[in-house]
FILUMRO-208244 format. One record per residue: chain; x, y, z of N, C-alpha, C in turn; residue number from 1. Coordinates in Angstrom, 1 decimal, padded with zeros to 4 digits, always signed. Example, Ala and Ser with C-alpha at 12.3 -4.5 7.8 and 13.67 -1.06 7.14 Angstrom:
(node "A" (+013.2 -005.7 +007.8) (+012.3 -004.5 +007.8) (+013.2 -003.3 +007.8) 1)
(node "A" (+012.8 -002.2 +007.1) (+013.7 -001.1 +007.1) (+012.9 +000.0 +007.9) 2)
END
This chain:
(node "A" (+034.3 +026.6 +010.9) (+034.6 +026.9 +012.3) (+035.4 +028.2 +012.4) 1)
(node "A" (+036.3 +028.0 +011.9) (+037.0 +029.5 +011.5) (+036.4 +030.6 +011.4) 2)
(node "A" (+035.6 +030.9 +010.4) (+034.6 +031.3 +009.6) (+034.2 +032.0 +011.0) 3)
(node "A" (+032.9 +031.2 +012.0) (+032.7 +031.5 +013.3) (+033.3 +032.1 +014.3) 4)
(node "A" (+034.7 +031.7 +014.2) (+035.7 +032.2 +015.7) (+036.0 +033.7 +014.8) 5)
(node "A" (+036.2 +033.6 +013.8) (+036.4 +035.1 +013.5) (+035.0 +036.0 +013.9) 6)
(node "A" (+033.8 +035.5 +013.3) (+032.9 +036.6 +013.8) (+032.8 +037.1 +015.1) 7)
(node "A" (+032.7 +035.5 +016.0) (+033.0 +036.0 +017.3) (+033.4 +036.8 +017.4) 8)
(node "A" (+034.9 +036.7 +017.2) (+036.0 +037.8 +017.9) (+035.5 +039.1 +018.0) 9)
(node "A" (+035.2 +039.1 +016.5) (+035.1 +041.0 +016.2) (+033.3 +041.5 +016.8) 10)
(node "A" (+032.7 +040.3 +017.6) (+031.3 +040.5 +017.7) (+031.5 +041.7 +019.2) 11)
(node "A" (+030.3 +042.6 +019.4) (+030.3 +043.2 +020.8) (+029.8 +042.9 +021.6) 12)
(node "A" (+029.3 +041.8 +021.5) (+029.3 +041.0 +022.7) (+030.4 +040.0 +023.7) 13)
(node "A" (+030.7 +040.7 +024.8) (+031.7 +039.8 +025.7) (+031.9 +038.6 +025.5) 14)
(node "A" (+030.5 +038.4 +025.9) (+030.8 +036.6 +026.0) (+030.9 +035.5 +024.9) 15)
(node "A" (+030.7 +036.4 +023.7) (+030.9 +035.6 +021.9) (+033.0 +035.9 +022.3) 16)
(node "A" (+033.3 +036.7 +022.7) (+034.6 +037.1 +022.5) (+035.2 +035.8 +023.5) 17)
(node "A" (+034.7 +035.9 +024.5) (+035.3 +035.4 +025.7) (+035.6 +033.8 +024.9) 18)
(node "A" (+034.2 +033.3 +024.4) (+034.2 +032.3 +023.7) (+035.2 +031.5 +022.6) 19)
(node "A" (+035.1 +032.8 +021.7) (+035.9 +032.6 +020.6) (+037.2 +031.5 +021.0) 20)
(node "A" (+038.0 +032.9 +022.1) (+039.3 +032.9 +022.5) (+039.6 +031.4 +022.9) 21)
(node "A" (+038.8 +031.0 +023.5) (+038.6 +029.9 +024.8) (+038.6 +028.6 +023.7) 22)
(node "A" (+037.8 +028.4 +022.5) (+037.8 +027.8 +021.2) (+039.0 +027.6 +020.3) 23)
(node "A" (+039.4 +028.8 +020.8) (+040.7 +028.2 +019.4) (+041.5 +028.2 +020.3) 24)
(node "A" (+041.7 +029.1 +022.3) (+043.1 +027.9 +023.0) (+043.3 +026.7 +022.7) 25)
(node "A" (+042.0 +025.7 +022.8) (+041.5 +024.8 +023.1) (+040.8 +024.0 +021.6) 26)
(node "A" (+040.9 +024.7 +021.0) (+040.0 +023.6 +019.5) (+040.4 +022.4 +019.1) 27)
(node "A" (+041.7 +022.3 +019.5) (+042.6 +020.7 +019.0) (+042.0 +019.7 +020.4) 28)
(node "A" (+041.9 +020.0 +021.3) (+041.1 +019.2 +022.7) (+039.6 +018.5 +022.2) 29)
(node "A" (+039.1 +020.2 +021.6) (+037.5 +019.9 +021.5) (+037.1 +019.1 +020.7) 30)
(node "A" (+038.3 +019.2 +019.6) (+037.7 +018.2 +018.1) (+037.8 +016.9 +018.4) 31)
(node "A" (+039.2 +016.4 +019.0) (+039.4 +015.2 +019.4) (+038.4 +015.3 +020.2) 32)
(node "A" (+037.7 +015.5 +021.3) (+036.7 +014.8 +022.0) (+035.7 +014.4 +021.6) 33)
(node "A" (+034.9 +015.6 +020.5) (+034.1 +015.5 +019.9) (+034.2 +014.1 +018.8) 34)
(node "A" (+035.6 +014.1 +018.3) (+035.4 +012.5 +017.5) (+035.4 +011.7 +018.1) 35)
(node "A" (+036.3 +011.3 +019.5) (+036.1 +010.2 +020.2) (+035.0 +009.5 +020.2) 36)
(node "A" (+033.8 +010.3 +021.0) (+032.6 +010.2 +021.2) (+032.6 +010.5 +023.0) 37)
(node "A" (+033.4 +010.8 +023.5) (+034.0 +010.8 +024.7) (+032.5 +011.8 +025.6) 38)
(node "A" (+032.2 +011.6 +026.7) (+031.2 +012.6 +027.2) (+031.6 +012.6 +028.4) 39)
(node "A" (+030.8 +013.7 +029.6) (+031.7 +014.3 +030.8) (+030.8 +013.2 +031.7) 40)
(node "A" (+029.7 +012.3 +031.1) (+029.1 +011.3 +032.2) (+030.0 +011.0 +033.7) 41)
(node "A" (+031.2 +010.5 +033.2) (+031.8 +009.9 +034.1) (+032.4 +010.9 +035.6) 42)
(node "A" (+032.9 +011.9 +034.7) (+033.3 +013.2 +035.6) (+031.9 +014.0 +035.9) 43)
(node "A" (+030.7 +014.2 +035.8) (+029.2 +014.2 +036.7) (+029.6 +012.9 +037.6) 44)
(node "A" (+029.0 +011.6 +037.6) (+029.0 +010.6 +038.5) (+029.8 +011.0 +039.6) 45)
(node "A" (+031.3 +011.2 +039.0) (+032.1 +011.6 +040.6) (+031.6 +012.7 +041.1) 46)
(node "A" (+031.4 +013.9 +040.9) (+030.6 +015.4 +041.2) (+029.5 +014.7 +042.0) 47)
(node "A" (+028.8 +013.9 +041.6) (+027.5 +013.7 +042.4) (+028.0 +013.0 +043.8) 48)
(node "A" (+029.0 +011.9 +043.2) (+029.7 +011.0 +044.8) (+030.3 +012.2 +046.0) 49)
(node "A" (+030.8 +013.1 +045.0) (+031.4 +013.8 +046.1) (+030.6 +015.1 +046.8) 50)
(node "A" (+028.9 +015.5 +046.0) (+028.4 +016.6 +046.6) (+027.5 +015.6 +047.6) 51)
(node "A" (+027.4 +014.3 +047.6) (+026.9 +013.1 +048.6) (+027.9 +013.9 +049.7) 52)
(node "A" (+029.1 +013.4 +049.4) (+030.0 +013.3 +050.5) (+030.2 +014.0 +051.5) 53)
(node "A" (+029.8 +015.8 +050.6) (+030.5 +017.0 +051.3) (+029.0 +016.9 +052.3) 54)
(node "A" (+027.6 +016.9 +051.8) (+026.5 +016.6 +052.4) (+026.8 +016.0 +053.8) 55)
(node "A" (+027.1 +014.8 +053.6) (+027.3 +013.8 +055.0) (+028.5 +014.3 +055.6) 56)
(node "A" (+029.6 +015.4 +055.1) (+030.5 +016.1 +056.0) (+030.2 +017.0 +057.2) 57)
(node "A" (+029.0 +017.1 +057.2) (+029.0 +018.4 +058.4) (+029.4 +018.0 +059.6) 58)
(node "A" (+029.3 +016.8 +059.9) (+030.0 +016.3 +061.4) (+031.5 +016.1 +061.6) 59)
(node "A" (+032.2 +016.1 +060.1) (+033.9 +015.5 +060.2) (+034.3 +017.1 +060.9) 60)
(node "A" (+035.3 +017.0 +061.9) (+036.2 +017.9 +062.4) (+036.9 +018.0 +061.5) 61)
(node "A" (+037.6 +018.1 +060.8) (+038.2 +018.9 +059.9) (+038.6 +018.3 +058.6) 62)
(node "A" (+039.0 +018.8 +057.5) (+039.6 +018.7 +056.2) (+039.5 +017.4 +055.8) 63)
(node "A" (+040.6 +017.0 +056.4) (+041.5 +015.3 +056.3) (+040.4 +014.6 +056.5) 64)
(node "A" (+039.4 +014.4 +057.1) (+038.7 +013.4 +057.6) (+037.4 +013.2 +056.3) 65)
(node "A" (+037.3 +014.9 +055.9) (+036.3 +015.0 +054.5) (+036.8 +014.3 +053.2) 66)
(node "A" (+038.5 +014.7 +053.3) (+039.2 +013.7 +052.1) (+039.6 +012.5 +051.9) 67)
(node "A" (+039.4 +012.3 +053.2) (+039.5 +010.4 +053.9) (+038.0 +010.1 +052.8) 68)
(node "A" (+036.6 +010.2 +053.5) (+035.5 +009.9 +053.4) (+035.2 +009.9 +051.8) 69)
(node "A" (+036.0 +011.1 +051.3) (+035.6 +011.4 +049.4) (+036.6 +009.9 +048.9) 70)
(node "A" (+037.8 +010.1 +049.3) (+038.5 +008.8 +048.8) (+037.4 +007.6 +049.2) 71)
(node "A" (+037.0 +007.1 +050.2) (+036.1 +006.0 +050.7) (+034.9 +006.0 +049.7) 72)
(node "A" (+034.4 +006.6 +049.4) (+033.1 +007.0 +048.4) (+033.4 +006.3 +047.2) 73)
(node "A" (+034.8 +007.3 +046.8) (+034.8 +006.9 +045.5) (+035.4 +006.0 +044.7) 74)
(node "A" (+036.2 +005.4 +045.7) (+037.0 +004.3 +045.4) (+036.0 +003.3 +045.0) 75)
(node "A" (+034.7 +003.2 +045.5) (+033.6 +002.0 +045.5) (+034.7 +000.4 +045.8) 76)
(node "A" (+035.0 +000.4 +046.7) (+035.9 -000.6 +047.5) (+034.2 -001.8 +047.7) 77)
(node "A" (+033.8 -003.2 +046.9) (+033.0 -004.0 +047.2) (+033.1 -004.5 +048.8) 78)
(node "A" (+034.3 -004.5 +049.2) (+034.3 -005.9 +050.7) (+034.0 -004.9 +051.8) 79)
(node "A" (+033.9 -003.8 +052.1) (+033.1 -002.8 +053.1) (+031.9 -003.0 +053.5) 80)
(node "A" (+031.8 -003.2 +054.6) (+029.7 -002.9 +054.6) (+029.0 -001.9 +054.1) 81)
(node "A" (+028.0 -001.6 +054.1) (+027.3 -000.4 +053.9) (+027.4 +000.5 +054.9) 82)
(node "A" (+026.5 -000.6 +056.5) (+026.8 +000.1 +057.6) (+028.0 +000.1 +058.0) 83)
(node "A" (+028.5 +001.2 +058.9) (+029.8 +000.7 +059.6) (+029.9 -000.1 +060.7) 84)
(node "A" (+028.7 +000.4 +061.0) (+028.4 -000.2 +062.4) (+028.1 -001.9 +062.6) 85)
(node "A" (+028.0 -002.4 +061.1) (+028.1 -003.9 +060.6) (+029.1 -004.8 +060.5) 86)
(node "A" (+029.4 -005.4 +061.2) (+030.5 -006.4 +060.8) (+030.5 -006.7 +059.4) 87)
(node "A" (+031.8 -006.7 +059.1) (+032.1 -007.0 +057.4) (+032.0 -008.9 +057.0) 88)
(node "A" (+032.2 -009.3 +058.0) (+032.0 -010.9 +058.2) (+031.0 -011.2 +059.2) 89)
(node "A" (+030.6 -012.1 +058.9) (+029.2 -012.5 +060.1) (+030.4 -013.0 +061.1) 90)
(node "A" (+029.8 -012.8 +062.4) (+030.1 -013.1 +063.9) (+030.3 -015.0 +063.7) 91)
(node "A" (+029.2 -015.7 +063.5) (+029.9 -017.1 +063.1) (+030.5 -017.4 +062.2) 92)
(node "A" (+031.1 -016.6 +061.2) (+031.8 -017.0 +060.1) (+033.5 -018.5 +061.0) 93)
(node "A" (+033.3 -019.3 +060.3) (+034.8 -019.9 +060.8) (+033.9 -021.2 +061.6) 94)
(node "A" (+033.0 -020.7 +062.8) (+032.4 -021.4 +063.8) (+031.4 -023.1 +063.1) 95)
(node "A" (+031.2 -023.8 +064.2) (+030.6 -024.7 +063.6) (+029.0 -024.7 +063.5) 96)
(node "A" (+028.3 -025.0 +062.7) (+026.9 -024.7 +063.1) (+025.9 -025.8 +063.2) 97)
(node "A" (+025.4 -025.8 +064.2) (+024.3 -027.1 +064.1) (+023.0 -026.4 +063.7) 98)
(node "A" (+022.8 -027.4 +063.1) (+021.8 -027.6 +062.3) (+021.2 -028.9 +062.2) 99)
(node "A" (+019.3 -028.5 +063.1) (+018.6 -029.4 +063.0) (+017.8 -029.9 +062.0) 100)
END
């Protein structure tokens, strides 16, 4: 690896440099991830919850109401409806019911 970050360095290409550098800030981060077995799946998942979100944002009046709705998203809270417009408990829940 070494071996590598040095060619980099001294290569004329920008972006092998830009690289290098960025590699050995960062090499003690990348190795550990790399043995973990660790992958960015989970940080995609949320990116997708939240380019959902910004999507269905065009009607929020402002900010707060976008970061209300991204928290709501991503929390994945089970006892919510889907719809809003749904009662979260049925209207006879409690009541007695006849039944013929």
């Amino acid at each position: 690896m070494n071996k590598w970050l040095s060619w980099a360095r001294r290569s004329r290409l920008e972006p092998f440099k830009r690289l290098a550098l960025t590699l050995k800030a960062h090499l003690g981060g990348v190795v550990r991830g790399m043995l973990d077995g660790r992958s960015n799946a989970y940080v995609e998942a949320m990116n997708g919850l939240l380019q959902q979100t910004k999507t269905a944002a065009r009607g929020f009046r402002n900010i707060e109401n976008f970061i209300a709705m991204a928290y709501l998203r991503m929390s994945k809270l089970k006892h919510l409806p889907q719809n809003p417009l749904v009662p979260a408990v049925a209207r006879d829940y409690g009541r007695y019911r006849h039944v013929c």
